[in-house]
ZAVEXSE-784536 format. One record per residue: residue number from 1; y, z, x of N, C-alpha, C in turn; residue in three letters. Coordinates in steps of 0.1 Angstrom, whole numbers, padded with zeros to 4 digits. Atoms other than C-alpha are relative to their C-alpha. Example, Ala and Ser with C-alpha at 12.3 -4.5 7.8 and 13.67 -1.06 7.14 Angstrom:
BEGIN
1:-0012:0000:0009:-0045:0078:0123:0012:0000:0009:ALA
2:-0011:0000:-0009:-0011:0071:0137:0011:0008:-0008:SER
***
This chain:
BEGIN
1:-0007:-0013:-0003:1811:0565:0707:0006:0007:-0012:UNK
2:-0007:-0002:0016:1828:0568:0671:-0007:0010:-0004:UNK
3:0009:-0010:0006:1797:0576:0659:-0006:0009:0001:UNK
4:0004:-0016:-0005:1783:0602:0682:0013:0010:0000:UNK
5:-0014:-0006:0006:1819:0619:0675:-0004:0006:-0007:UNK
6:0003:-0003:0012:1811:0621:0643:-0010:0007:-0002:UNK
7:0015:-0006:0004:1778:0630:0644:0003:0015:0008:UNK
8:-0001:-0013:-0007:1788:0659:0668:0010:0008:-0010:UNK
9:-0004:-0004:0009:1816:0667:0643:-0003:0007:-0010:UNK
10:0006:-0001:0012:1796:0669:0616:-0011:0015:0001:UNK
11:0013:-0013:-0005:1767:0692:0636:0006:0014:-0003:UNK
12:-0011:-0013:0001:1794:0716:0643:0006:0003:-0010:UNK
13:-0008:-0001:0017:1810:0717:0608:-0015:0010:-0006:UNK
14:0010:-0011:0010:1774:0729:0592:-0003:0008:0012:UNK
15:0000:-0017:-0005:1769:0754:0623:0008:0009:-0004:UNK
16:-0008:-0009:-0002:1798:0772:0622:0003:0003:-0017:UNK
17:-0003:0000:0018:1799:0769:0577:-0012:0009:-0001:UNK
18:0012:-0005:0001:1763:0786:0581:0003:0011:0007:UNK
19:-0002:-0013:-0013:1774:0813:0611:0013:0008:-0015:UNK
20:-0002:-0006:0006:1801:0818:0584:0002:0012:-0013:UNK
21:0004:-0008:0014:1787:0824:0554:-0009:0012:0001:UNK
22:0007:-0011:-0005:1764:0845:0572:0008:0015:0001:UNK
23:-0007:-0012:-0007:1791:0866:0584:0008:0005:-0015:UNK
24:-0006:-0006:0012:1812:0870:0553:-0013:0008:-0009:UNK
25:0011:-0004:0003:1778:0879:0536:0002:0021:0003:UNK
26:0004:-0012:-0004:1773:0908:0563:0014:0007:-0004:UNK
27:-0013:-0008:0001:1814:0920:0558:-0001:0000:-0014:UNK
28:0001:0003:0015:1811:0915:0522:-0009:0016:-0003:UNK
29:0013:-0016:0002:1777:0945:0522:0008:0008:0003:UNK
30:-0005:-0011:0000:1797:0963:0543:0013:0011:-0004:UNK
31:-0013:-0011:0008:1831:0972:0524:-0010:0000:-0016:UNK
32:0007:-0007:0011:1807:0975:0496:-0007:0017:0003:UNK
33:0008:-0011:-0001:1785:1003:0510:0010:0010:0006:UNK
34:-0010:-0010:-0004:1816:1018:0531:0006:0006:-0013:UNK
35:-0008:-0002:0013:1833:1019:0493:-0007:0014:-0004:UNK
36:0007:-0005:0013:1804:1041:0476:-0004:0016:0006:UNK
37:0007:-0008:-0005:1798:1069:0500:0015:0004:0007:UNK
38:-0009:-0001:-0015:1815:1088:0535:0000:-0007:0007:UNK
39:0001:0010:-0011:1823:1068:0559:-0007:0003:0012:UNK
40:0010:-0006:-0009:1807:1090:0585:-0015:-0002:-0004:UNK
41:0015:-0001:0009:1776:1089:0564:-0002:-0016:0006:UNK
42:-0001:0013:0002:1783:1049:0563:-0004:-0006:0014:UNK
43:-0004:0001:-0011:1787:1045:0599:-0015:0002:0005:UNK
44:0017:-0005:-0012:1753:1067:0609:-0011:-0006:-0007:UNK
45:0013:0002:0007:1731:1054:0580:-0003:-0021:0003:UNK
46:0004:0011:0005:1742:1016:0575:0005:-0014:0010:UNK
47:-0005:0010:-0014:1756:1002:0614:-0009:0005:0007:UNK
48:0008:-0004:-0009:1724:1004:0635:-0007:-0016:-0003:UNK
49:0005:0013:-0007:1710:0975:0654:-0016:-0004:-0007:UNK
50:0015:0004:0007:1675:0975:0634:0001:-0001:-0014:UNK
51:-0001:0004:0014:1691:0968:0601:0007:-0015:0004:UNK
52:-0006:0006:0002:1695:0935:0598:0014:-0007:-0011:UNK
53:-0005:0003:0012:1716:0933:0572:0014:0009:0004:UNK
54:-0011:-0004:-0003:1744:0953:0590:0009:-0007:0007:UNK
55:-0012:0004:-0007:1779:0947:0607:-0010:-0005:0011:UNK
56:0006:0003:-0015:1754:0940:0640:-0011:-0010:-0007:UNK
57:0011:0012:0004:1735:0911:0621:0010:-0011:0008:UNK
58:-0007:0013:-0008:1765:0889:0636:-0005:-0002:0015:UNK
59:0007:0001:-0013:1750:0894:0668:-0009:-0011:-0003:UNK
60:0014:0011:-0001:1720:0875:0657:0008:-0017:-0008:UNK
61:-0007:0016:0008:1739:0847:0634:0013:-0005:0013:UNK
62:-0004:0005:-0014:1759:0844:0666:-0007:-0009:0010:UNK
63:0007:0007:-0011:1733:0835:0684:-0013:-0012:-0006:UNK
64:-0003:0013:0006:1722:0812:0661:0007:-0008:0003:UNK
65:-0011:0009:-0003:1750:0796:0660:0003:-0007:0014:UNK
66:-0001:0010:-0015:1753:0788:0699:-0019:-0007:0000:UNK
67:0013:0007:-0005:1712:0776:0698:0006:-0012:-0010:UNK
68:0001:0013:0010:1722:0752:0667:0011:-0008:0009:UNK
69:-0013:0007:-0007:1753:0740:0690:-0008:-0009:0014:UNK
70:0009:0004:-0018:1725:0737:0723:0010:0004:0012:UNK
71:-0009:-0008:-0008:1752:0760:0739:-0005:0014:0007:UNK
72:0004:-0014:0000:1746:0796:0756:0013:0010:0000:UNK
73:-0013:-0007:0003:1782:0806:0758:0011:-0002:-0009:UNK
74:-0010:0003:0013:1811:0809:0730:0011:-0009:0008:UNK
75:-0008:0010:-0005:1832:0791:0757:-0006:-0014:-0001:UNK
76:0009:0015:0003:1808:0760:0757:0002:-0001:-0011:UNK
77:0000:0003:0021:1808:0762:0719:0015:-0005:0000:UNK
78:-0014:0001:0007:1845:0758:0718:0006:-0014:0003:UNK
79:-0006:0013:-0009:1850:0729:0741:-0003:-0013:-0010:UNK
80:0000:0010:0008:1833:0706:0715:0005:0000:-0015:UNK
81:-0009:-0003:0010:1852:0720:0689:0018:-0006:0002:UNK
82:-0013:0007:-0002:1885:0712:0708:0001:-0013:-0001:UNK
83:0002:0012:-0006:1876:0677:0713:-0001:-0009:-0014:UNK
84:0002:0005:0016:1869:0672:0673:0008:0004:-0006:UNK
85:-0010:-0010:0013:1895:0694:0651:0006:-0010:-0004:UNK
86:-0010:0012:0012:1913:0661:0640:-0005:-0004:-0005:UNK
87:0012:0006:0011:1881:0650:0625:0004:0016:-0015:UNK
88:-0002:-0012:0013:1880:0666:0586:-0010:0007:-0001:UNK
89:0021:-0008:0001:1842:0678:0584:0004:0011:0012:UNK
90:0002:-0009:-0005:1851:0702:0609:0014:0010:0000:UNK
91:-0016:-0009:0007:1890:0715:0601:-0005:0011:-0009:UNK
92:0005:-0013:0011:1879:0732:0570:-0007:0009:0007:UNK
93:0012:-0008:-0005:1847:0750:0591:0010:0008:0010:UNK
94:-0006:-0009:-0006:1872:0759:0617:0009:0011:-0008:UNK
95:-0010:-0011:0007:1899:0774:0594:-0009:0014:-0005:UNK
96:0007:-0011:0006:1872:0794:0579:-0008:0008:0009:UNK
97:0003:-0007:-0010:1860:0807:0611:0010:0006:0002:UNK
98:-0013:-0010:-0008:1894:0818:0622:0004:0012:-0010:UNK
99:-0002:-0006:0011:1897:0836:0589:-0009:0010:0002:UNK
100:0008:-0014:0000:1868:0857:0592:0001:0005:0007:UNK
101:-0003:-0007:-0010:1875:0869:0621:0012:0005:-0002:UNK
102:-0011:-0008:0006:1908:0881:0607:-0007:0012:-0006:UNK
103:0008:-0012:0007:1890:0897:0581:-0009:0012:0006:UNK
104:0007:-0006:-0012:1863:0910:0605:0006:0011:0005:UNK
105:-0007:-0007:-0004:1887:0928:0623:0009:0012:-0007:UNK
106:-0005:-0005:0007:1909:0939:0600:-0008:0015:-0009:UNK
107:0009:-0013:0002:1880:0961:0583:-0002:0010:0007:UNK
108:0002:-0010:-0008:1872:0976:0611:0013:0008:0003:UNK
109:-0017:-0007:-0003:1914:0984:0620:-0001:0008:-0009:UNK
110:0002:-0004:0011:1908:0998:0587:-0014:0014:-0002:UNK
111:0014:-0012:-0005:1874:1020:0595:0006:0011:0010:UNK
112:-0005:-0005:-0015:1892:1030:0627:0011:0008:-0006:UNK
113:-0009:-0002:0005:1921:1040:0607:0000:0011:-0010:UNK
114:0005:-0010:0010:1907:1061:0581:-0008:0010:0003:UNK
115:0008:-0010:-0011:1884:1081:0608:0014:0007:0007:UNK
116:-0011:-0001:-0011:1916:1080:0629:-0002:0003:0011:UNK
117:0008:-0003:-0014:1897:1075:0660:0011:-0005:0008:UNK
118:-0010:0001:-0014:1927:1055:0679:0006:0011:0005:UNK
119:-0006:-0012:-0010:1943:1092:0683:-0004:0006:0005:UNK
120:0007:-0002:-0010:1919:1103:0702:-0001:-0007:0014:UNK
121:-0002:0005:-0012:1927:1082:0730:0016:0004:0005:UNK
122:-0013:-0003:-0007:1951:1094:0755:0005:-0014:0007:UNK
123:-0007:0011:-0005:1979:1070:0774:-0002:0009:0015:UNK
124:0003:-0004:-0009:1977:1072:0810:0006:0015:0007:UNK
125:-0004:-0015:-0007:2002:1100:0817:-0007:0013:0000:UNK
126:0008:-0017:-0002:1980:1124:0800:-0010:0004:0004:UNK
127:0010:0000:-0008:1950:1118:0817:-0001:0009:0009:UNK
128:0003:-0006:-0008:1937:1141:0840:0001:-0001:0012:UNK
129:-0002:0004:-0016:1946:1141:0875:-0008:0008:0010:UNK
130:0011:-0009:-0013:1922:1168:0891:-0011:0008:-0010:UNK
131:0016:-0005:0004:1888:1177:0877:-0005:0011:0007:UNK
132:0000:-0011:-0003:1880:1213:0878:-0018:-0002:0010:UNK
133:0015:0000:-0007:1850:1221:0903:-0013:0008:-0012:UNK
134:0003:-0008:0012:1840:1247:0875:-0006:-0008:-0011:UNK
135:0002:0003:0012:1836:1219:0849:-0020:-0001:0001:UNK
136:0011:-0006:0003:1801:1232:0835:-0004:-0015:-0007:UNK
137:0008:0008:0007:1776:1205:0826:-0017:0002:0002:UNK
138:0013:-0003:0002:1737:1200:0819:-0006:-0009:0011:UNK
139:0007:0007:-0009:1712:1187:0848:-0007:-0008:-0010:UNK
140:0005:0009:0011:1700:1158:0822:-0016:0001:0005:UNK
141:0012:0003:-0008:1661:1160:0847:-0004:0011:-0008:UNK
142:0004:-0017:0004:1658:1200:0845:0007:0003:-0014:UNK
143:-0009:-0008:0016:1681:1209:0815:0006:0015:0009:UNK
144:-0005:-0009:-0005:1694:1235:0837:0015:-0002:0003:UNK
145:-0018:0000:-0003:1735:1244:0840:0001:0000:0014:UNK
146:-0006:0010:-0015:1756:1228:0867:0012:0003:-0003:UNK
147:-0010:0006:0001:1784:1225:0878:0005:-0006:0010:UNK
148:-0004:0006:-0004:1810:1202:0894:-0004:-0001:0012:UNK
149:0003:-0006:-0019:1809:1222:0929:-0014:-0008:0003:UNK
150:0017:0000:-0006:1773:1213:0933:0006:-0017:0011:UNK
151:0002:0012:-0008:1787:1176:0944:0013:-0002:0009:UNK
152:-0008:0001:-0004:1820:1189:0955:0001:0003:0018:UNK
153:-0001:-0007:-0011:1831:1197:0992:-0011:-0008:0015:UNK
154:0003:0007:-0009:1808:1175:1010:0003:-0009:0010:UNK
155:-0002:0008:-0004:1827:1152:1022:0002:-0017:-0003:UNK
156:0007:0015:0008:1820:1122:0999:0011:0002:-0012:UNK
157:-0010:-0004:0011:1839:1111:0971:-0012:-0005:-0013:UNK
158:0007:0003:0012:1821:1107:0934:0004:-0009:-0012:UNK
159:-0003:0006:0011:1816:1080:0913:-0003:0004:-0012:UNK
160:0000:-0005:0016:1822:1093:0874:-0008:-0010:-0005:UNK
161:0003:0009:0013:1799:1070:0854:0001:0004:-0015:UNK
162:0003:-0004:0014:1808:1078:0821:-0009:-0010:-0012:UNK
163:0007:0009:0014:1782:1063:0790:0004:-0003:-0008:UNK
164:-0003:-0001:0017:1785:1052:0758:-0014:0004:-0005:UNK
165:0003:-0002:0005:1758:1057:0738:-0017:-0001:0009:UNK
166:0010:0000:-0011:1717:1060:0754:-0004:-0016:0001:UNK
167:-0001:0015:0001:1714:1025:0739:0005:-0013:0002:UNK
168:-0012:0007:0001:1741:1007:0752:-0003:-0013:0017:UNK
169:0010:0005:-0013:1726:0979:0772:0012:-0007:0014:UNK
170:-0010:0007:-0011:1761:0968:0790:0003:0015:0010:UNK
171:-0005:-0015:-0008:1764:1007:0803:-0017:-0003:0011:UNK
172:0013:-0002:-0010:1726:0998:0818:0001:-0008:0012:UNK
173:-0005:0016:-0006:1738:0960:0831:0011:0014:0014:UNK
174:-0012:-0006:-0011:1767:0980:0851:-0006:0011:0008:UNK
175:0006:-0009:-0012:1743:1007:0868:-0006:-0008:0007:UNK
176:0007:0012:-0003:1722:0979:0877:0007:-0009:0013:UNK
177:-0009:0013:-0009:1751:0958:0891:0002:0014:0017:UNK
178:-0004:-0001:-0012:1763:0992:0913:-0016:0005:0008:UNK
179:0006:-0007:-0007:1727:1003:0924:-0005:-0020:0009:UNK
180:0000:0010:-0010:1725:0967:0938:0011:-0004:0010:UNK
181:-0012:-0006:-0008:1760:0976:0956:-0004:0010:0006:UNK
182:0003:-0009:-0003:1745:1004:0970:0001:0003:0014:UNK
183:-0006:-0002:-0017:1752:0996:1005:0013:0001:0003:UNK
184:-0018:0004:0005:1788:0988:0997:0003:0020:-0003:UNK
185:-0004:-0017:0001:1790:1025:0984:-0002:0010:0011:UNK
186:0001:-0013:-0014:1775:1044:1008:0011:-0005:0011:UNK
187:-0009:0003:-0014:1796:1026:1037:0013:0007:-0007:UNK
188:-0012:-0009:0000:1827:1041:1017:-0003:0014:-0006:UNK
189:0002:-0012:0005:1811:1073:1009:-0001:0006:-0011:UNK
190:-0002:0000:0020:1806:1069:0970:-0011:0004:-0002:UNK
191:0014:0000:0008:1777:1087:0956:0006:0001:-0018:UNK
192:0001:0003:0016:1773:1077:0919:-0008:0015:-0011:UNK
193:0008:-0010:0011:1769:1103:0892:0000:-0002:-0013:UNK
194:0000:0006:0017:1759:1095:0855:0007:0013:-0010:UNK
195:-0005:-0012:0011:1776:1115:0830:-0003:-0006:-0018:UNK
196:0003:0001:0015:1764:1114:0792:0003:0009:-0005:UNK
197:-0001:-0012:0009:1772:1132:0763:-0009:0000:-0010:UNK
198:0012:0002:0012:1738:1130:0743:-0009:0014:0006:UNK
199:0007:-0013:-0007:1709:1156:0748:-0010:-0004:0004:UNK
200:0012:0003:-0009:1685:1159:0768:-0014:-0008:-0002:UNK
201:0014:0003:0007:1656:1147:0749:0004:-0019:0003:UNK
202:-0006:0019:-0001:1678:1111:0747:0002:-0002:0014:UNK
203:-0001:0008:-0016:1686:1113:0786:-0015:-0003:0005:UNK
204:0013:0008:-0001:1649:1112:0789:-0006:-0008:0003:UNK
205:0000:0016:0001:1641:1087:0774:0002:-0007:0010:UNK
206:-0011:0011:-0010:1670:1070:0791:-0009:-0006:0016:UNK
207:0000:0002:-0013:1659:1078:0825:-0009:-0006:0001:UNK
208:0009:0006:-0003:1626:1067:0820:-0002:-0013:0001:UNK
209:-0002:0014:0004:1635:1031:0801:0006:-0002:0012:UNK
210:-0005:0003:-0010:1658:1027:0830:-0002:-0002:0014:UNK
211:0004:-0003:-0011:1645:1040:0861:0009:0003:0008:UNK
212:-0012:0000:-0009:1677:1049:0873:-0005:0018:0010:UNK
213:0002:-0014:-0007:1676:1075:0902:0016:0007:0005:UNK
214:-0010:-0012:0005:1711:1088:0901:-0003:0014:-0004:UNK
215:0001:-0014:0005:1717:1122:0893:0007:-0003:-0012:UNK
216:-0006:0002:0014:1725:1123:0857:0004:0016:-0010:UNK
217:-0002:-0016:0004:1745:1156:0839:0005:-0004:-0016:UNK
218:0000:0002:0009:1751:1161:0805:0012:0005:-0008:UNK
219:-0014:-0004:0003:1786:1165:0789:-0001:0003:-0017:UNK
220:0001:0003:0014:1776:1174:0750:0014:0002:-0007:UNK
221:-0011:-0001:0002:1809:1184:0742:0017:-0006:0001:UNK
222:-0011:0012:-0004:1827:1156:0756:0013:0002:0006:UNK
223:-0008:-0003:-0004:1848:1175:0775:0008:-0008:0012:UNK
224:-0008:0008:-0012:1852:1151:0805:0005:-0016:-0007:UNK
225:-0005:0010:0000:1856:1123:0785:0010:-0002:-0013:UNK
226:-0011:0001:0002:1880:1135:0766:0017:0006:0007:UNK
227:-0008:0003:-0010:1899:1146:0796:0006:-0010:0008:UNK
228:-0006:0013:-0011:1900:1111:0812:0004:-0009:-0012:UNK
229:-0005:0007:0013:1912:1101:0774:-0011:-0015:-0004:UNK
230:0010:0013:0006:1882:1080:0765:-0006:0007:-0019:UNK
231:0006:-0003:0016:1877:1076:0725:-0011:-0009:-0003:UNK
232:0010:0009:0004:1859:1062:0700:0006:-0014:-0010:UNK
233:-0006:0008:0010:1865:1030:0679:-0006:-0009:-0005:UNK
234:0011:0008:0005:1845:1008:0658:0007:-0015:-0003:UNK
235:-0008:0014:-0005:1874:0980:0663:-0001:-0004:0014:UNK
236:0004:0004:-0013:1868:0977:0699:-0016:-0003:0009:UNK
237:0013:0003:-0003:1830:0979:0700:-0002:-0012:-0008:UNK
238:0005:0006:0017:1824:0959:0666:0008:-0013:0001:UNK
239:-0008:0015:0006:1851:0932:0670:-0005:-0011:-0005:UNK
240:0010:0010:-0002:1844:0897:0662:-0002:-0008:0014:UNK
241:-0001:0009:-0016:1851:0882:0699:-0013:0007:0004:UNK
242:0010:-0003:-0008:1831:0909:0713:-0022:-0003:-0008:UNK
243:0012:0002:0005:1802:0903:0687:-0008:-0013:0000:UNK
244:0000:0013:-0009:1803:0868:0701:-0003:0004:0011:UNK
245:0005:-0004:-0017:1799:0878:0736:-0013:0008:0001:UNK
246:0016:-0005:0000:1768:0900:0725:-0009:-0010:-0003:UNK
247:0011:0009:0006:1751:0872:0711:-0003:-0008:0012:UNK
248:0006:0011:-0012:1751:0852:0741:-0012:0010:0010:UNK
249:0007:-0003:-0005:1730:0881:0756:-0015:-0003:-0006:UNK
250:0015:0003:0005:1700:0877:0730:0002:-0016:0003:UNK
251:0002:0012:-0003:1709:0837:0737:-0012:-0003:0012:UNK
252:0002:0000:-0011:1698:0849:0774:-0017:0006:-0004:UNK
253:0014:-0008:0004:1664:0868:0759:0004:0011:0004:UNK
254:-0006:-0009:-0006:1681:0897:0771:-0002:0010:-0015:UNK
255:0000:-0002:0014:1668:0924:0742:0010:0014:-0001:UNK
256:-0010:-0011:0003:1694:0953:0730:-0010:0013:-0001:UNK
257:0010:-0011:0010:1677:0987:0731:0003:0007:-0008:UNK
258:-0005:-0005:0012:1669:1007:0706:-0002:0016:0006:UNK
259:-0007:-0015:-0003:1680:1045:0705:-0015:0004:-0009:UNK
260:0009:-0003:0004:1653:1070:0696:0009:0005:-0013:UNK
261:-0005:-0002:0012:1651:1074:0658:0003:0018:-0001:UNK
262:0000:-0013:-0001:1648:1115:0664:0014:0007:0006:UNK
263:-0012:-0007:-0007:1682:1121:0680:0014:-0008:-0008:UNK
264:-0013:0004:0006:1721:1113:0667:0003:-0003:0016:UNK
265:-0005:0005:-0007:1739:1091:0688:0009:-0002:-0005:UNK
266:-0012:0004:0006:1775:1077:0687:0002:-0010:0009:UNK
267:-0007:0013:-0006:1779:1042:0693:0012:-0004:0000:UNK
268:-0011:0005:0001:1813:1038:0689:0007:0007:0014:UNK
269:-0012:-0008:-0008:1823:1064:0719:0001:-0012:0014:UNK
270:-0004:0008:-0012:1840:1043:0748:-0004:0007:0012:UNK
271:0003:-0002:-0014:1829:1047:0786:0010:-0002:0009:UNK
272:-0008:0003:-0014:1846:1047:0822:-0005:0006:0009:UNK
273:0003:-0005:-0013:1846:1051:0855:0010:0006:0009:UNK
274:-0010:-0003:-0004:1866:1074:0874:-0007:0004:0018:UNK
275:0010:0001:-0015:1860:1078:0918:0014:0021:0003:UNK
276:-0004:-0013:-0007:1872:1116:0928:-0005:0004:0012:UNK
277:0008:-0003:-0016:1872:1130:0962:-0003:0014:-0004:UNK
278:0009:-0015:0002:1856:1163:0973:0006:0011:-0005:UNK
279:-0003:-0009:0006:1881:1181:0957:0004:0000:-0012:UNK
280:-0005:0004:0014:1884:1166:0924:0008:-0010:-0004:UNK
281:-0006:0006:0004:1911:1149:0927:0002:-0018:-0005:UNK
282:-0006:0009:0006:1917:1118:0905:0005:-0012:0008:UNK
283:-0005:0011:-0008:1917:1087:0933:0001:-0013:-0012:UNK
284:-0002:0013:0007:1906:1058:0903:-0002:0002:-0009:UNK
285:-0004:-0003:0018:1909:1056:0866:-0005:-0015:-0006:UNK
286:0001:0010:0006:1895:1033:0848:-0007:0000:-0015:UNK
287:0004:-0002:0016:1889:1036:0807:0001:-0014:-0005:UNK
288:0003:0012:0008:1870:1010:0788:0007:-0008:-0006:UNK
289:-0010:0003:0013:1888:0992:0761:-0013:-0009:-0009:UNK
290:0009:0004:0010:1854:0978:0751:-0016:0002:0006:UNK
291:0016:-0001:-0005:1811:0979:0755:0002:-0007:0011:UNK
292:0003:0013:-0017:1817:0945:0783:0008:0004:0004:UNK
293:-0007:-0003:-0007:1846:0961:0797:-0003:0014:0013:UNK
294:0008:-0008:-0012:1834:0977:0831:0011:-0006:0013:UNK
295:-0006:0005:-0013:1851:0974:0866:-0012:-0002:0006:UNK
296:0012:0004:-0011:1831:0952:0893:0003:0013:0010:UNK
297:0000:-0003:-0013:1820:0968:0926:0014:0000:0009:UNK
298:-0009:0000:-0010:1846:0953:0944:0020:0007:-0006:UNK
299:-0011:-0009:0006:1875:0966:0918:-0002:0016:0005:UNK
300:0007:-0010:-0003:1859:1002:0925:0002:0003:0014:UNK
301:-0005:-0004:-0017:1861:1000:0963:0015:0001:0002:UNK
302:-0014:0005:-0007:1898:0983:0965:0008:0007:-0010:UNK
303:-0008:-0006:0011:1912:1005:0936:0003:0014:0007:UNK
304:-0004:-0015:-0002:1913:1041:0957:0006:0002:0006:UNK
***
């Protein structure tokens, strides 16, 4: 028993020495390339999921890291880490994991900080409490102007999906989850409406990769979702926990899509869901705090 201790000790010491050299590596490029340019520039040119060599390479050295463990989730990974830390071969590996993830973070507090994307988020009082019927958006199918009225006064109340970005595969997971609730909604009168703020050419796309049959409208100016105080922040998408939690999706073969190279996107803007009755008003609220942060079905019904 000693010796398989050890030997598991030991496993976990060079995964997590290898996950972190990896990772210091990728944070290391990127306060280099943030240093030499705009950060805006930095942000659109050198954080995108097809450069390996970006902030979103930890995703994949992540999921390394849980296959070299024979794990699929960061909680399973931890458990044989609790069970060893008084062994030495793996102290040092941990200290130096908890470290980068200071660091990790900290950059980004620092990205976030220098954009000053946290003041863009409102606190709940100043949220919106009644959504104009008037608010003008794009039929994302036709490209033709809409507005609110079209879904108001029926009788029914409206679920707000707000997006993040067209590529954002936990905003796809959560359409997924309520169009398999779909009886659940209708019995309380919920029709679902997608709201994006990208253009048309990307809802497209979207709709096609997806197959979603929702009605989907087009907010380019971000007007509703900076009414219901939803920002942007490259500390709450980007963390290191949550860049952990993405890796266990490619663990699952589960692949990330990719955004068309012809259009600007912003992966950093946060999503939510808000449920309004037929006259606008403001029954449920609920603003992201991160990409996996979504309310279930059954929060959604028992919240109005």
């Amino acid at each position: 028993m000693a010796f398989r201790a050890d030997a598991t000790a030991a496993s976990c010491s060079k995964a997590l020495t290898a996950f972190v050299e990896d990772g210091k590596a990728l944070l290391d490029l990127a306060k280099k390339e943030s240093s030499e340019g705009s950060l805006q520039e930095f942000i659109r040119q050198k954080i995108r999921i097809e450069q390996q060599q970006s902030l979103l390479g930890l995703i994949e050295a992540g999921a390394v890291l849980y296959r070299s463990l024979c794990v699929q989730r960061k909680k399973d990974a931890e458990d044989p880490w609790r069970k060893s830390t008084h062994r030495a071969t793996l102290q040092g590996a941990l200290q130096d994991f908890r470290e980068l993830e200071v660091q990790w973070d900290a950059f980004l507090q620092h990205l976030d900080d220098e954009l000053q994307l946290a003041a863009q988020t409102l606190d709940d009082t100043e949220q919106i409490k009644c959504i104009s019927p008037d608010t003008s958006l794009i039929d994302a199918r036709t490209g033709e102007k809409v507005t609110l009225e079209k879904y108001f006064g029926r009788g029914q109340k409206i679920l707000l999906v707000l997006i993040r970005q067209f590529s954002c595969l936990l905003c796809r997971l959560h359409l997924k989850e309520l169009e398999k609730h779909q009886r659940s909604l209708d019995s309380h009168s919920i029709q679902v409406l997608v709201i994006s703020f990208g253009c048309q050419e990307g809802a497209s796309h979207w709709l096609k990769e997806t197959g979603c049959q929702y009605d989907m409208l087009l907010d380019s100016d971000r007007k509703m979702y900076t009414a219901f105080g939803l920002g942007a922040s490259l500390k709450k998408v980007l963390s290191f926990s949550n860049m952990l939690l993405y890796a266990e999706y490619v663990v699952d073969n589960m692949e990330f899509p990719r955004g068309l190279p012809s259009i600007q996107d912003d992966m950093f803007q946060l999503g939510g869901d808000f449920v309004v009755d037929e006259h606008g008003r403001v029954l449920f609220s609920y603003c992201c705090q991160s990409p996996i942060d979504r309310p279930s079905v059954e929060e959604i019904l028992s919240g109005q």
